[in-house]
C-alpha positions in Angstrom: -11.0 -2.7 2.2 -10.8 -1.7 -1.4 -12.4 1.6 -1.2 -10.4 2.1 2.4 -13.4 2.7 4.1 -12.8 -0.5 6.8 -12.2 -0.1 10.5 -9.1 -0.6 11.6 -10.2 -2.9 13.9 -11.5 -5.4 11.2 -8.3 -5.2 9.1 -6.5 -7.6 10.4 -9.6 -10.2 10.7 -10.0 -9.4 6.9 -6.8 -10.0 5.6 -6.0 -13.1 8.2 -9.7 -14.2 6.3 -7.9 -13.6 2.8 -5.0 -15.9 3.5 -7.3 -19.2 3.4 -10.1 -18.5 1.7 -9.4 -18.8 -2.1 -13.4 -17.7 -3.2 -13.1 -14.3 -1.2 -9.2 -13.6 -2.5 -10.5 -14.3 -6.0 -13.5 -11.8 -5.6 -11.1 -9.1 -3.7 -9.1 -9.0 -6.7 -11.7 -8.9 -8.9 -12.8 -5.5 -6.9 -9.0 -3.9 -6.7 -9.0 -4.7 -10.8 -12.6 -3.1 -11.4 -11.8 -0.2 -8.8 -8.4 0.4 -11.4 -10.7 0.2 -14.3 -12.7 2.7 -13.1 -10.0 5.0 -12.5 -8.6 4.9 -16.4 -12.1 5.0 -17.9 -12.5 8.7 -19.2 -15.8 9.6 -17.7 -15.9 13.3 -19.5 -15.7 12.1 -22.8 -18.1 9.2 -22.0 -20.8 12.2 -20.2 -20.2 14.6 -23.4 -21.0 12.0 -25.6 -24.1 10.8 -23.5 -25.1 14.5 -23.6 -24.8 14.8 -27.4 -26.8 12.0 -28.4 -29.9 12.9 -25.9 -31.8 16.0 -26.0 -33.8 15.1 -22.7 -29.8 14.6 -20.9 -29.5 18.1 -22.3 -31.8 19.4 -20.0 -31.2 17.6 -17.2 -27.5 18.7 -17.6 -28.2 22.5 -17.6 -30.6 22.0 -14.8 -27.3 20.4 -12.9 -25.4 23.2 -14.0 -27.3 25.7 -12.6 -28.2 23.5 -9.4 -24.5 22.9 -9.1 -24.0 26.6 -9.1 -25.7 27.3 -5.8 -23.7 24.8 -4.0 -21.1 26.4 -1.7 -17.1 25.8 -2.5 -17.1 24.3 1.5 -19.6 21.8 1.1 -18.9 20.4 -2.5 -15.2 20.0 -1.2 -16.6 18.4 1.7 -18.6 15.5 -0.2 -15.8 14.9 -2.1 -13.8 14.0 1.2 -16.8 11.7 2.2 -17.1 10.0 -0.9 -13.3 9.1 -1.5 -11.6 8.6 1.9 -7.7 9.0 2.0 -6.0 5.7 2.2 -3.3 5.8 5.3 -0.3 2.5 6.3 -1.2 2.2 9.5 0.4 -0.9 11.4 -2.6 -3.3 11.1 -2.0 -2.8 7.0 1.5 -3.2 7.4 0.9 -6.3 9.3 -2.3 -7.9 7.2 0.1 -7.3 3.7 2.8 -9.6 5.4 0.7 -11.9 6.7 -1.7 -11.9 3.6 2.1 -12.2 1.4 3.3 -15.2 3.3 0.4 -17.4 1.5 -0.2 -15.3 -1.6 2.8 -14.0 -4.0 2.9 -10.7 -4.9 1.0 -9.5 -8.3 4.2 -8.6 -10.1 7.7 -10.0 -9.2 11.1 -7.8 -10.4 14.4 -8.9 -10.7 16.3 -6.1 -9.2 19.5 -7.8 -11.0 17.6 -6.6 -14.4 17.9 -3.0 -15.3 14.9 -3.2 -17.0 13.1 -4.2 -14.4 14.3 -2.0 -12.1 13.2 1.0 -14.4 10.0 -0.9 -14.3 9.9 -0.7 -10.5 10.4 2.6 -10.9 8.0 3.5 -13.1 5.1 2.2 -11.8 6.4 3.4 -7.8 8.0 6.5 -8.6 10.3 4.7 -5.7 14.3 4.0 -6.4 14.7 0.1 -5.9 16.4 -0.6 -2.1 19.5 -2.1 -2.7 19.8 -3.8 0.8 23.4 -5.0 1.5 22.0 -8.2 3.2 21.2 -9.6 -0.6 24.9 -10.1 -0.9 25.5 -12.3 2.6 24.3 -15.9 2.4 20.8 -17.5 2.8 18.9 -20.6 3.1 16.3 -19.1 0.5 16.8 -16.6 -2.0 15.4 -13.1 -1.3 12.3 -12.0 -3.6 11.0 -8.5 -4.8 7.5 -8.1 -5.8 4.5 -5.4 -6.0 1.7 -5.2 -3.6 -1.6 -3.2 -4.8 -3.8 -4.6 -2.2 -4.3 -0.8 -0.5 -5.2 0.3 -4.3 -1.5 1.9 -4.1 1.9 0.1 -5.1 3.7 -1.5 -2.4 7.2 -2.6 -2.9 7.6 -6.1 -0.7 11.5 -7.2 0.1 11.3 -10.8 1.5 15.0 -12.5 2.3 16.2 -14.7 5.6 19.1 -13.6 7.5 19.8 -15.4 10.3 17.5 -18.2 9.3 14.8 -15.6 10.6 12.6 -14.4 7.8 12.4 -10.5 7.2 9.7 -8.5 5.7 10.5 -4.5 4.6 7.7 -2.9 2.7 8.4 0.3 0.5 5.6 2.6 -0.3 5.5 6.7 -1.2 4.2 8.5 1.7 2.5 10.9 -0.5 -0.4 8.2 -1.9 0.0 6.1 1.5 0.7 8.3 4.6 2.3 7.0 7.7 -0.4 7.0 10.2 1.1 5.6 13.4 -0.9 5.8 16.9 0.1 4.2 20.2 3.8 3.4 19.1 7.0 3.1 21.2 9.2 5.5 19.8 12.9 4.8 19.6 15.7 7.3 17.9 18.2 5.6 15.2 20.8 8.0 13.7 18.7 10.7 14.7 15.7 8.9 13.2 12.5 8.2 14.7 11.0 4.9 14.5 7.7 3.7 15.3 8.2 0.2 17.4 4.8 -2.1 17.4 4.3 -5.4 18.8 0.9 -7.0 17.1 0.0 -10.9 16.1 3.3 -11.6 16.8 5.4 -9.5 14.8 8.1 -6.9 15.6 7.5 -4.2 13.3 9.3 -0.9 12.6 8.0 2.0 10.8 9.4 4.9 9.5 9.7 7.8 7.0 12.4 9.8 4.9 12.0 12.0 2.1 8.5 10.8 1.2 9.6 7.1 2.1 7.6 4.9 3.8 9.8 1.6 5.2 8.1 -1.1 7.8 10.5 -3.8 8.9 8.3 -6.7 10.0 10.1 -10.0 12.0 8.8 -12.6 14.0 8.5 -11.7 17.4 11.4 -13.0 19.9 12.9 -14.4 17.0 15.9 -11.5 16.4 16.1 -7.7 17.5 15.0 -5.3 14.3 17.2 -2.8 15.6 19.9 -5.3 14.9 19.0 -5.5 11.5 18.8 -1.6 10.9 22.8 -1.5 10.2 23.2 -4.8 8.5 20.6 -3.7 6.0 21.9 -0.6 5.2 18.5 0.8 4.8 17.7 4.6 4.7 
């Protein structure tokens, strides 16, 4: 799951797996935070160093150059694909980070009240905060905003009730997470196609604008989504 190389079919096992067992949520973040590590550490500096200290590395580094040199364009380009697999929302990950939400907050909360915060958002989204108009009808429980990295990517999770019915929208960049939707029922809203799934008991609807992801998740048979689509104001 952290390296996106799990089937689709086992996602949802997975993350319905994560929800109750604290030992196996504690050692998949501990992966996602080694996986980020990895991706900071300067591994040039690190190899020039290695090479500058050790004459027998030296050898073994031209020998790589020159091996390196026979390889076609094609087939390097084509390990690197193997060896680093895009990462896609498909409707079982937009499903498995409600579900795995409902038991485990969020890894950073925002106050979208703060402008700090919502320059923080920002910053680490390179997403503009949704300023839903349902946070300004009343609720039985306050909404909440928080930050999702469980795909390795941030994913912006709005939690409210409306309705007494509690409502789910996830916000992610469709650039680092495309939408990859198979097997939908497609439905047209202002001219904008939506991707309508029915899975573990959840009406979800999936979308994208301008390099915006949105899923709109809701308990199945509990309230229409399309109902919600002009009360939220969302784009």
């Amino acid at each position: 799951m952290v390296d996106g190389e799990i089937a689709p079919a086992d996602q949802q096992r997975l993350w319905q797996h994560l929800q109750t067992c604290s030992s196996c949520r504690s050692r998949y973040r501990e992966l996602q935070a080694l996986r980020a590590r990895l991706k900071r550490t300067n591994w040039a500096s690190l190899w020039a160093k290695a090479v500058s200290e050790n004459r027998r590395l030296r050898r073994w580094f031209v020998a790589g150059i020159l091996l390196t040199a026979l390889l076609s364009v094609s087939a390097t380009f084509g390990i690197i694909r193997y060896l680093r697999p895009s990462l896609a929302m498909t409707p079982q990950m937009a499903i498995g980070i409600v579900q795995y939400h409902q038991a485990v907050a969020p890894e950073w909360v925002f106050n979208l009240n703060c402008p700090s915060s919502q320059a923080c958002l920002t910053q680490k989204t390179n997403l503009a905060p949704l300023f839903l108009s349902s946070y300004h009808l009343s609720a039985p429980t306050p909404h909440q905003v928080g930050l999702c990295t469980c795909l390795g990517q941030p994913v912006v999770l709005y939690r409210f009730t409306i309705q007494r019915v509690p409502v789910t929208v996830l916000h992610f960049h469709t650039h680092h997470l495309p939408l990859k939707v198979t097997g939908s029922y497609r439905v047209l809203w202002c001219d904008q196609p939506l991707h309508c799934f029915i899975i573990s008991e959840i009406h979800l609807l999936m979308w994208e604008k301008d390099e915006n992801g949105i899923a709109l998740a809701v308990p199945y048979g509990s309230i229409n989504p399309l109902e919600l689509l002009p009360k939220l104001g969302l784009p």
